[in-house]
MARLODREN-768735 format. One record per atom (N, C-alpha, C): residue number from 0; x, y, z; atom name; chain; residue in one letter. Coordinates in Angstrom, 3 decimals, decimal comma. Layout:
// MARLODREN-768735
@num NUM | x X | y Y | z Z | atomo CA | cadena A | residuo a
...
This chain:
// MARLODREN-768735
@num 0 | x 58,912 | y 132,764 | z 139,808 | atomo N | cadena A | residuo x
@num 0 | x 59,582 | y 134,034 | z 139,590 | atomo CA | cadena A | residuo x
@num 0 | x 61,051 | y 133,768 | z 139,272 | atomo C | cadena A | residuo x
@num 1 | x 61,552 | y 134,040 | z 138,313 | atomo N | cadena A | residuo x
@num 1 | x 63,088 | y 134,240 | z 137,990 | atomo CA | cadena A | residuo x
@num 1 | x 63,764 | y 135,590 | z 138,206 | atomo C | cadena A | residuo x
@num 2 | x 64,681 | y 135,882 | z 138,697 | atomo N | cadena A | residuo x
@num 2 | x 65,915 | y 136,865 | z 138,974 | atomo CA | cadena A | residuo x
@num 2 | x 66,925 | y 136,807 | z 138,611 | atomo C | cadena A | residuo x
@num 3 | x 67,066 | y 138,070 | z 137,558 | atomo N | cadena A | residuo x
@num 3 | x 68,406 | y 138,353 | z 137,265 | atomo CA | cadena A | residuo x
@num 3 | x 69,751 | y 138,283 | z 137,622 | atomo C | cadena A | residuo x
@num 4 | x 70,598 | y 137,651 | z 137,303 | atomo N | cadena A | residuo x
@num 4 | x 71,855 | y 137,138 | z 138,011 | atomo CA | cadena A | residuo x
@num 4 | x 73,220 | y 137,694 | z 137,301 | atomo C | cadena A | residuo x
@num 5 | x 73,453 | y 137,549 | z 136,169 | atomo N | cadena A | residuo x
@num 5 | x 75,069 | y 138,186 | z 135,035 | atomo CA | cadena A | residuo x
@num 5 | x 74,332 | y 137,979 | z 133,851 | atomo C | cadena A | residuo x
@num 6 | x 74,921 | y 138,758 | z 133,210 | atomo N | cadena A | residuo x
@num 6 | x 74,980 | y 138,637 | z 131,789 | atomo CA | cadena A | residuo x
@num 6 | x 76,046 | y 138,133 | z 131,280 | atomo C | cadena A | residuo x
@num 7 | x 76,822 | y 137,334 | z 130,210 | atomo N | cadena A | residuo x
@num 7 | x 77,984 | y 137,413 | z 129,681 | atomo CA | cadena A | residuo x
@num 7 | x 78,362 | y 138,067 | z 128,563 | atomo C | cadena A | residuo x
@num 8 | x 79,289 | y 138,272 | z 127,740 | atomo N | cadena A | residuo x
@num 8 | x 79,182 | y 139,161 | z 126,548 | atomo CA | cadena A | residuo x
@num 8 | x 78,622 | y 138,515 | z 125,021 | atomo C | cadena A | residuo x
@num 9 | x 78,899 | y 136,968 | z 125,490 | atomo N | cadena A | residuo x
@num 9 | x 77,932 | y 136,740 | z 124,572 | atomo CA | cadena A | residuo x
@num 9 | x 76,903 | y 136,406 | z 124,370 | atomo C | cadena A | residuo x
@num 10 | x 76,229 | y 137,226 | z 125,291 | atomo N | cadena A | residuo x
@num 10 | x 74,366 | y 137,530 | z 125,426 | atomo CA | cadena A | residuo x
@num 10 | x 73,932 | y 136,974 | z 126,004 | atomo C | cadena A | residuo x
@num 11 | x 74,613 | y 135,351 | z 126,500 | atomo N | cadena A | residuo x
@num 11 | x 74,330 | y 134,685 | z 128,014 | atomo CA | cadena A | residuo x
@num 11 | x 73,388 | y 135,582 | z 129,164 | atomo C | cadena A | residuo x
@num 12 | x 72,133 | y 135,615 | z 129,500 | atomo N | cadena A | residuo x
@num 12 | x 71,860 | y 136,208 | z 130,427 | atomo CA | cadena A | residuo x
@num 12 | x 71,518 | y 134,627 | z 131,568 | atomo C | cadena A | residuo x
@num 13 | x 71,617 | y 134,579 | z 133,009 | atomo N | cadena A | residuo x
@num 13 | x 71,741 | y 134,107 | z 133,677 | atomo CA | cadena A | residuo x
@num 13 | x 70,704 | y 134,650 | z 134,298 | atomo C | cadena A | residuo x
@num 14 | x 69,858 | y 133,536 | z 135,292 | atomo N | cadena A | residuo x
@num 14 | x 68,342 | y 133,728 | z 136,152 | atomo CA | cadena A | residuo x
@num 14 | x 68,271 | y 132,724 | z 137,046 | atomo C | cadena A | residuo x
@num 15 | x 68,110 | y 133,254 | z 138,248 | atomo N | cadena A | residuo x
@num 15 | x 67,457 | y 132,209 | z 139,188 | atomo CA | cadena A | residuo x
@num 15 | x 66,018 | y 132,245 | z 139,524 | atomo C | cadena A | residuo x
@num 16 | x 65,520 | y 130,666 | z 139,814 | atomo N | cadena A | residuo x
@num 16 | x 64,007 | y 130,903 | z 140,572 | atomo CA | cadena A | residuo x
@num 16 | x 63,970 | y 131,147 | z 141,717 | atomo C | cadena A | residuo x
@num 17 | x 62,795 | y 131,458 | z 142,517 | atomo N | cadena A | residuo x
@num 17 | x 62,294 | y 131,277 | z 144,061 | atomo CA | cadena A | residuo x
@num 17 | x 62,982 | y 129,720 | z 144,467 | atomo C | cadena A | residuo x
@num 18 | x 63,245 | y 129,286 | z 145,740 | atomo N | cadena A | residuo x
@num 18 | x 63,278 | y 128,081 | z 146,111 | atomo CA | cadena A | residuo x
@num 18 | x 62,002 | y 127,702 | z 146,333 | atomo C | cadena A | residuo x
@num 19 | x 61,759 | y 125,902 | z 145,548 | atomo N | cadena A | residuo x
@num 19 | x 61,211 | y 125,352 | z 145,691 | atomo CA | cadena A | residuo x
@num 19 | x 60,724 | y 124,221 | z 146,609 | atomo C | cadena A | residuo x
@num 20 | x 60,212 | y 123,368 | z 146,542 | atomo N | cadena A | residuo x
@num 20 | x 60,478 | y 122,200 | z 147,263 | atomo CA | cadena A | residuo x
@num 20 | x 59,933 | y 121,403 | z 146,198 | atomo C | cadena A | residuo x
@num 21 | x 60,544 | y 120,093 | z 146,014 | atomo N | cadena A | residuo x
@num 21 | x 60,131 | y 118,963 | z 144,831 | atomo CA | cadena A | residuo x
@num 21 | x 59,815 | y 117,948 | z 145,270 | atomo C | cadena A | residuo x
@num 22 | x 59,282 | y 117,006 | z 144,482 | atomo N | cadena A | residuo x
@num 22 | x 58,655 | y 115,979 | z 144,823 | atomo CA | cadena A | residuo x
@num 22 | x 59,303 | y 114,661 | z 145,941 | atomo C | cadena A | residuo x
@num 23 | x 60,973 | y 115,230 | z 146,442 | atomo N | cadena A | residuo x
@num 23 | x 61,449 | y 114,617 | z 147,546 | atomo CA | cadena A | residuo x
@num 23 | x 61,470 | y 115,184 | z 148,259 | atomo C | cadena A | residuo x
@num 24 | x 60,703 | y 116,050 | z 148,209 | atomo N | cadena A | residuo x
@num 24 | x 61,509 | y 117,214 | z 149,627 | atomo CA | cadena A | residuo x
@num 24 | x 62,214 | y 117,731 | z 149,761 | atomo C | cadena A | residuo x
@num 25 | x 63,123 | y 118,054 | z 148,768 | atomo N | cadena A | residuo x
@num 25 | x 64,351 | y 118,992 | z 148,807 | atomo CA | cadena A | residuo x
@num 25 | x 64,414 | y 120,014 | z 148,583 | atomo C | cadena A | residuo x
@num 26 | x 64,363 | y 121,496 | z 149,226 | atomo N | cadena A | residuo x
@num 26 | x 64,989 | y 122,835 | z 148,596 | atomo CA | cadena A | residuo x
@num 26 | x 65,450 | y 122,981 | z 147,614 | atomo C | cadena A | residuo x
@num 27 | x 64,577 | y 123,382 | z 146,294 | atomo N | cadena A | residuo x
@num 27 | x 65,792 | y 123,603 | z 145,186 | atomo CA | cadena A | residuo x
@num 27 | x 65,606 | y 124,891 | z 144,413 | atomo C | cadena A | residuo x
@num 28 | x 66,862 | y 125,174 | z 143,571 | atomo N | cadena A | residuo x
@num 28 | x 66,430 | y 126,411 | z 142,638 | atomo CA | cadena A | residuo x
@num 28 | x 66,844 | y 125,549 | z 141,246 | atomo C | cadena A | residuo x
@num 29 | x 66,086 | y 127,068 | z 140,399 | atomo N | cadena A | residuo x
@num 29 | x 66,419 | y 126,427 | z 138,865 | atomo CA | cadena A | residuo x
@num 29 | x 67,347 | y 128,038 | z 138,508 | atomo C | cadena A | residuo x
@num 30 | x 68,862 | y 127,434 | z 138,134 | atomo N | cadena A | residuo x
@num 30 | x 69,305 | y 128,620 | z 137,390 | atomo CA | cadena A | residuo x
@num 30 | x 69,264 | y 128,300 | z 136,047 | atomo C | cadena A | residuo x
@num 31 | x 69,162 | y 129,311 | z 135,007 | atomo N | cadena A | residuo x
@num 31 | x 68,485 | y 129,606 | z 133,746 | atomo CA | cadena A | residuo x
@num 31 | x 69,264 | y 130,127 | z 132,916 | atomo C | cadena A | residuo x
@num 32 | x 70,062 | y 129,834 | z 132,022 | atomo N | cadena A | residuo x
@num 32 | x 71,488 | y 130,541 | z 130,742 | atomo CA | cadena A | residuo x
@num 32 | x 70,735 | y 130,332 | z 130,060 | atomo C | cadena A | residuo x
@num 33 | x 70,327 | y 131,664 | z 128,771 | atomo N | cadena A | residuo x
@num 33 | x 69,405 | y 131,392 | z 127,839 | atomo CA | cadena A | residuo x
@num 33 | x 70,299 | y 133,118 | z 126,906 | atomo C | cadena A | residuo x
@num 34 | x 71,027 | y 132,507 | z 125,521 | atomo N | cadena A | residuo x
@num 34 | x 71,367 | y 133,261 | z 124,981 | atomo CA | cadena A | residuo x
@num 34 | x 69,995 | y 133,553 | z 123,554 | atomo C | cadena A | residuo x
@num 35 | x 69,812 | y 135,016 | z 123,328 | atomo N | cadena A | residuo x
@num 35 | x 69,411 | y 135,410 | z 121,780 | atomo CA | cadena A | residuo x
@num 35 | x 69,793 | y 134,385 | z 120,433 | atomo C | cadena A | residuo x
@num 36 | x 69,058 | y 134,013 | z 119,454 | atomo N | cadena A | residuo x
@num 36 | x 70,024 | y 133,853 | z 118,602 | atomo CA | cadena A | residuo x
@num 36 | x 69,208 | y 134,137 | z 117,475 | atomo C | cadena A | residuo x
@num 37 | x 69,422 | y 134,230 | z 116,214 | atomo N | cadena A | residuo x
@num 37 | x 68,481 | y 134,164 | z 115,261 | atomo CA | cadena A | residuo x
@num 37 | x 67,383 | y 133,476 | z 115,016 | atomo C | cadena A | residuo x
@num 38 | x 67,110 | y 132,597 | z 115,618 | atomo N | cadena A | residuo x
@num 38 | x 66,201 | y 131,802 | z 115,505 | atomo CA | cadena A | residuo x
@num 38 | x 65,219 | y 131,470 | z 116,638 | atomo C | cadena A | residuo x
@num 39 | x 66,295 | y 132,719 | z 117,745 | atomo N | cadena A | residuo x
@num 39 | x 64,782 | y 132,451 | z 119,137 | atomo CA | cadena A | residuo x
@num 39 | x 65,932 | y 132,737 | z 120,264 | atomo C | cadena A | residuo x
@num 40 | x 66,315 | y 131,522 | z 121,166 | atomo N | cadena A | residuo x
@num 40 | x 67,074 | y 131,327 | z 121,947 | atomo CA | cadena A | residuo x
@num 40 | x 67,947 | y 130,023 | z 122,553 | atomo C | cadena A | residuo x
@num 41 | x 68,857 | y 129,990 | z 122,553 | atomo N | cadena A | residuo x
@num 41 | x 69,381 | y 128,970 | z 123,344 | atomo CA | cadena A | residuo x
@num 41 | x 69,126 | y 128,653 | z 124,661 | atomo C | cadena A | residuo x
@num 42 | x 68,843 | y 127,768 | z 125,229 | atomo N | cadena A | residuo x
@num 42 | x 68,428 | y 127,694 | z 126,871 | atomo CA | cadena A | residuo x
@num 42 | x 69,141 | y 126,203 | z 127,297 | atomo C | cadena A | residuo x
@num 43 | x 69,405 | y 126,852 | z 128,966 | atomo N | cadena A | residuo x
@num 43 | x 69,817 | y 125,612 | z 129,229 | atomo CA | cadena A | residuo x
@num 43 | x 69,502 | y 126,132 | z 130,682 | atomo C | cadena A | residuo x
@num 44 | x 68,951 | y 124,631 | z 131,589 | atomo N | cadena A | residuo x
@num 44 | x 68,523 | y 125,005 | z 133,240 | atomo CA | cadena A | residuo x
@num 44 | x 68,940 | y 123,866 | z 133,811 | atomo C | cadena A | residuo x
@num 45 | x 69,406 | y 124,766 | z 134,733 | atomo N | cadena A | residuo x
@num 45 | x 70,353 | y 123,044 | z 136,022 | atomo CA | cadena A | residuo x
@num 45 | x 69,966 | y 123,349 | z 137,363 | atomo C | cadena A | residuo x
@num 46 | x 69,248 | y 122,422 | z 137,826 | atomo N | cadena A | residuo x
@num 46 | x 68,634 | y 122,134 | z 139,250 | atomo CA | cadena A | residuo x
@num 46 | x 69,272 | y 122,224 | z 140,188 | atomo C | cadena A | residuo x
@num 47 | x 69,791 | y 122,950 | z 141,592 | atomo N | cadena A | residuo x
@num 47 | x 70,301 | y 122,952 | z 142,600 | atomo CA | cadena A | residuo x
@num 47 | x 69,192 | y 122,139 | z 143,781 | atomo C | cadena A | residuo x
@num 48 | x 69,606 | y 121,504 | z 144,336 | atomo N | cadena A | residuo x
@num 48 | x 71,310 | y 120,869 | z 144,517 | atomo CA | cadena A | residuo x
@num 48 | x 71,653 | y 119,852 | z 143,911 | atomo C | cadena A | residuo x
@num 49 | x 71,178 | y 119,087 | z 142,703 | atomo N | cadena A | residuo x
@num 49 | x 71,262 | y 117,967 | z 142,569 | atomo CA | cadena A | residuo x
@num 49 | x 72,396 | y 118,317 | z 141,557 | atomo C | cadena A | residuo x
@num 50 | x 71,937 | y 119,729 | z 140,386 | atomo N | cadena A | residuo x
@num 50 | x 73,137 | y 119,928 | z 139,936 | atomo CA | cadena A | residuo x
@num 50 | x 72,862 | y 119,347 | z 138,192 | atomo C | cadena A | residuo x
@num 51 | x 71,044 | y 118,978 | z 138,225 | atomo N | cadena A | residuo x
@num 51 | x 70,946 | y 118,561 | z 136,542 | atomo CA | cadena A | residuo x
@num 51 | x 70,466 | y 119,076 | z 136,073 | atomo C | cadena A | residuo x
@num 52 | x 71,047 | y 118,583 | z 134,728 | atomo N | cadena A | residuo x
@num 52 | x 70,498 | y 119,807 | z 133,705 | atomo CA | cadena A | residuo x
@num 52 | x 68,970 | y 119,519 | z 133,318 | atomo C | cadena A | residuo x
@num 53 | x 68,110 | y 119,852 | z 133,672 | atomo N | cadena A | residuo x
@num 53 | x 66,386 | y 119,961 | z 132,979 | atomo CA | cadena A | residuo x
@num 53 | x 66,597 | y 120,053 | z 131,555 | atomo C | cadena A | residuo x
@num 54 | x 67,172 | y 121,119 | z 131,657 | atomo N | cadena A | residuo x
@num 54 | x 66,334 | y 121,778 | z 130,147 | atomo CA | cadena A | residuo x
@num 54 | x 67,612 | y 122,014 | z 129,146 | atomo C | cadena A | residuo x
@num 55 | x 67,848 | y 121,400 | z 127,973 | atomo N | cadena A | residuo x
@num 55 | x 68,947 | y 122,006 | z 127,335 | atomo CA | cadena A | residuo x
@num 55 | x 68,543 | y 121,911 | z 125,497 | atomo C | cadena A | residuo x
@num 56 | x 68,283 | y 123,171 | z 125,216 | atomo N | cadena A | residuo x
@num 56 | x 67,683 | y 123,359 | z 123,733 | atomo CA | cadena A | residuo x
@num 56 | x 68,649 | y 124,187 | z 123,097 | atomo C | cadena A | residuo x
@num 57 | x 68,846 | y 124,131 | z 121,709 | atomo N | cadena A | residuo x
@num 57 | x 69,496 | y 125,352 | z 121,137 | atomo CA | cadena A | residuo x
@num 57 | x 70,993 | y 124,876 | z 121,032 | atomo C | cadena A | residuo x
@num 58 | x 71,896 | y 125,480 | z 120,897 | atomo N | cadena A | residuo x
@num 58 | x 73,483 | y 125,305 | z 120,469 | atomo CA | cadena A | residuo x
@num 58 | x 74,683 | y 125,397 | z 121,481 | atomo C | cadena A | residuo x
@num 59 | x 74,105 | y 125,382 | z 122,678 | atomo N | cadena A | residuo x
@num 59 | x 74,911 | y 125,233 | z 123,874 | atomo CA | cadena A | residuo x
@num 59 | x 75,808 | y 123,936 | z 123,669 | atomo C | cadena A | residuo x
@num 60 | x 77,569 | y 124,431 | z 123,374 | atomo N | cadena A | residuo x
@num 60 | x 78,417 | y 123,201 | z 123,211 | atomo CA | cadena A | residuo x
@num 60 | x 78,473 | y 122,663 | z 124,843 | atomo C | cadena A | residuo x
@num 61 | x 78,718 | y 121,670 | z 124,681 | atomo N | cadena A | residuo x
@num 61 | x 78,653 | y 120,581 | z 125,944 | atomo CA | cadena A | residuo x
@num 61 | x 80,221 | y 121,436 | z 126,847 | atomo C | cadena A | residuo x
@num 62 | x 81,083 | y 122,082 | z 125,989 | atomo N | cadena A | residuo x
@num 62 | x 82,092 | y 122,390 | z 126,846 | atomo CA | cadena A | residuo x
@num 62 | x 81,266 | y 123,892 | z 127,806 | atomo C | cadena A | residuo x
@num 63 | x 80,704 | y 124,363 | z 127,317 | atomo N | cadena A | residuo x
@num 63 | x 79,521 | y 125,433 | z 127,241 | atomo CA | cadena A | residuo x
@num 63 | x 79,008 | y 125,013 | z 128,716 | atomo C | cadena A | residuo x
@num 64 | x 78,226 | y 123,876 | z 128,999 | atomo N | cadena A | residuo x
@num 64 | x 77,321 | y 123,192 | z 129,722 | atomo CA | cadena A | residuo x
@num 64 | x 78,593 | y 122,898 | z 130,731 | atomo C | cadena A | residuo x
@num 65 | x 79,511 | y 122,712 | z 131,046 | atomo N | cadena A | residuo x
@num 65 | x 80,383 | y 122,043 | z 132,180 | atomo CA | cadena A | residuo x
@num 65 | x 80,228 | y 123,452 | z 132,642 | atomo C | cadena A | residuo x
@num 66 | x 80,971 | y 124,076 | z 131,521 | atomo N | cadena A | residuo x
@num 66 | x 80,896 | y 125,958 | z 132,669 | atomo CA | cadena A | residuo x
@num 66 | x 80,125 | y 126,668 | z 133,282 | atomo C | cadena A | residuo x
@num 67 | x 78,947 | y 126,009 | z 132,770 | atomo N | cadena A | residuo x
@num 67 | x 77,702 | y 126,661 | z 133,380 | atomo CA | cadena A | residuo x
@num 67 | x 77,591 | y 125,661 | z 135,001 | atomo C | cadena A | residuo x
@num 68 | x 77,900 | y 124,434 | z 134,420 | atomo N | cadena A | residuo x
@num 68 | x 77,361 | y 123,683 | z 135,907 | atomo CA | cadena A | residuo x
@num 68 | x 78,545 | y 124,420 | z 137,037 | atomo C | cadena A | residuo x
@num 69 | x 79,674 | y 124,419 | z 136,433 | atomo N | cadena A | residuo x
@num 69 | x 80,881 | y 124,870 | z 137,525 | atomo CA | cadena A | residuo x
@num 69 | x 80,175 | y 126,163 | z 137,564 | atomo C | cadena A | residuo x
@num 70 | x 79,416 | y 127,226 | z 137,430 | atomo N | cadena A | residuo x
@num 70 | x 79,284 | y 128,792 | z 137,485 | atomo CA | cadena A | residuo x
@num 70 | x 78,281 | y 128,338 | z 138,747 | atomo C | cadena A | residuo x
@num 71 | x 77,426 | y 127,534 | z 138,254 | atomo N | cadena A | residuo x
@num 71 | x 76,187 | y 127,057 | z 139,693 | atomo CA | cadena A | residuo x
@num 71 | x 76,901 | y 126,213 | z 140,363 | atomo C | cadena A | residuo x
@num 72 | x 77,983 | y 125,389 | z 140,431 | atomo N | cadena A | residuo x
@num 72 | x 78,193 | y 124,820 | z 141,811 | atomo CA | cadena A | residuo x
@num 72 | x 79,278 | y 126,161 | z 142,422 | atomo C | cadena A | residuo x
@num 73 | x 79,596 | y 126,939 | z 141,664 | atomo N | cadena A | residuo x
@num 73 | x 80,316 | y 127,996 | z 142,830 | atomo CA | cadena A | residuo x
@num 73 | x 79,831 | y 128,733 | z 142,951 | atomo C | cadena A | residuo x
@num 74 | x 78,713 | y 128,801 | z 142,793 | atomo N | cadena A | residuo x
@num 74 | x 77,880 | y 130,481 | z 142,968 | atomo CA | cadena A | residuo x
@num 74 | x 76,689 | y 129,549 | z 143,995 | atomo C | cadena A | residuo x
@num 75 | x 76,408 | y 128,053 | z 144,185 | atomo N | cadena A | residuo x
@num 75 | x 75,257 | y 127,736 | z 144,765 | atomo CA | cadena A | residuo x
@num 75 | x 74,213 | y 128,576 | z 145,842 | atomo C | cadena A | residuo x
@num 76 | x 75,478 | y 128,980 | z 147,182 | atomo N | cadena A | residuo x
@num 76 | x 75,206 | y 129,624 | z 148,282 | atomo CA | cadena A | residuo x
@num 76 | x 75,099 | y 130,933 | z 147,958 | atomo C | cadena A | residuo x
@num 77 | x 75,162 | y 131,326 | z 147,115 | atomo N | cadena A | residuo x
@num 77 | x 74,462 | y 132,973 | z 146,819 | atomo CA | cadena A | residuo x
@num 77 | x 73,306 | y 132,993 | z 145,939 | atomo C | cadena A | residuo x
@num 78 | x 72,940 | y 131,530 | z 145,313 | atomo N | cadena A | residuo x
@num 78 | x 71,742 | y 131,521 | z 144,201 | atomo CA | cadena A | residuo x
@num 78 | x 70,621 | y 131,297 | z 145,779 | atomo C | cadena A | residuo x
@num 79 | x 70,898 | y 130,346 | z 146,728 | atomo N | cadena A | residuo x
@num 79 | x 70,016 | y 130,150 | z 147,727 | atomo CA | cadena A | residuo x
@num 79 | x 70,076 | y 131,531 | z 148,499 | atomo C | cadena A | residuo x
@num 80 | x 70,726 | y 132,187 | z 149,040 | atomo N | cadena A | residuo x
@num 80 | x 70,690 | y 133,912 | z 149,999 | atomo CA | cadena A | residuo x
@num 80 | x 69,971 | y 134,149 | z 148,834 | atomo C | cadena A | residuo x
@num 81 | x 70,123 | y 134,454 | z 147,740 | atomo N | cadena A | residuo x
@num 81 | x 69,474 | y 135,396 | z 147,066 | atomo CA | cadena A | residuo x
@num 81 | x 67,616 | y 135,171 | z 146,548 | atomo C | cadena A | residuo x
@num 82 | x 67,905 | y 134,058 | z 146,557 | atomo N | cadena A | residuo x
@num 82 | x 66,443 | y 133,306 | z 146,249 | atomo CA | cadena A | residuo x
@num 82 | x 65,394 | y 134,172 | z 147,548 | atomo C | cadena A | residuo x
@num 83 | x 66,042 | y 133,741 | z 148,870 | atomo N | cadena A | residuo x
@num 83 | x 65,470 | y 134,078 | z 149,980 | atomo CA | cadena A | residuo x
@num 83 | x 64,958 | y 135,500 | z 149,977 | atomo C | cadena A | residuo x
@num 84 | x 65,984 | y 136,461 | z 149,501 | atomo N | cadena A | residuo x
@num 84 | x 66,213 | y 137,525 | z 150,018 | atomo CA | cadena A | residuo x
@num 84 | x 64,668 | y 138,268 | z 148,816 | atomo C | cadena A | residuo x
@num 85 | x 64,533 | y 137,163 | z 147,253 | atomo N | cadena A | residuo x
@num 85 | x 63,848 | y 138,014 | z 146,527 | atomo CA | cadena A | residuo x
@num 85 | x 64,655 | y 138,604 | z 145,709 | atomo C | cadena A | residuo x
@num 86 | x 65,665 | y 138,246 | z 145,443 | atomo N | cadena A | residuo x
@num 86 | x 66,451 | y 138,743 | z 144,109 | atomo CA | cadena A | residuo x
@num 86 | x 67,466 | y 139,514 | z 144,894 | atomo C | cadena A | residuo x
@num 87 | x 67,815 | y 140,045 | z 143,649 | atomo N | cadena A | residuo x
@num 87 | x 69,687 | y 141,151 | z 143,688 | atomo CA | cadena A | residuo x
@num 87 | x 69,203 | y 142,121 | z 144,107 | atomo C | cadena A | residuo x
@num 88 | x 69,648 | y 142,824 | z 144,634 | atomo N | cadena A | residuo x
@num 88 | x 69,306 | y 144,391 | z 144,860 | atomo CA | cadena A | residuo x
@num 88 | x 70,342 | y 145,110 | z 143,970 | atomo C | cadena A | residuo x
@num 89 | x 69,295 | y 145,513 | z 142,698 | atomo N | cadena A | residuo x
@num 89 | x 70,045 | y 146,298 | z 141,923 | atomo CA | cadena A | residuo x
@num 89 | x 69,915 | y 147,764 | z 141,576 | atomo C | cadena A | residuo x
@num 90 | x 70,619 | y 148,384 | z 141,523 | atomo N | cadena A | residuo x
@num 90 | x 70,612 | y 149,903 | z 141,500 | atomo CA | cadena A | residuo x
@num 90 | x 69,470 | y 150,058 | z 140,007 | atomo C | cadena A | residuo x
């Protein structure tokens, strides 16, 4: 299950998963930046806690990709509450 997290204005929508557990045993989530583009979408997914990037397709500049990792290492402890909780509670 993924949950809605920000949008940015340039169509950036942002998603977290359920916490998992992986093949070490660790608690993790996958947050998810995946912009529109003409041709489909850009995507890019970085693993908490380790903090890597899985998945990176599409035109995401690498300066692009630092901001995203800094957006998940300061948002970490609210991607995990929120994971728990079952998403945002949104109006």
């Amino acid at each position: 299950m993924m949950y809605p997290y920000v949008k940015y204005s340039d169509g950036t929508e942002v998603m977290f998963s359920n916490i998992y557990t992986d093949d070490n045993g660790l608690e993790c989530i996958d947050v998810h930046f995946e912009r529109p583009t003409s041709n489909g979408f850009d995507s890019v997914r970085i693993k908490l806690p380790t903090y890597e990037v899985t998945v990176w397709e599409g035109n995401y500049s690498n300066d692009e990709i630092e901001f995203f990792k800094q957006v998940v290492k300061n948002s970490s402890d609210l991607f995990y509450k929120y994971a728990k909780e079952g998403g945002l509670k949104l109006a």
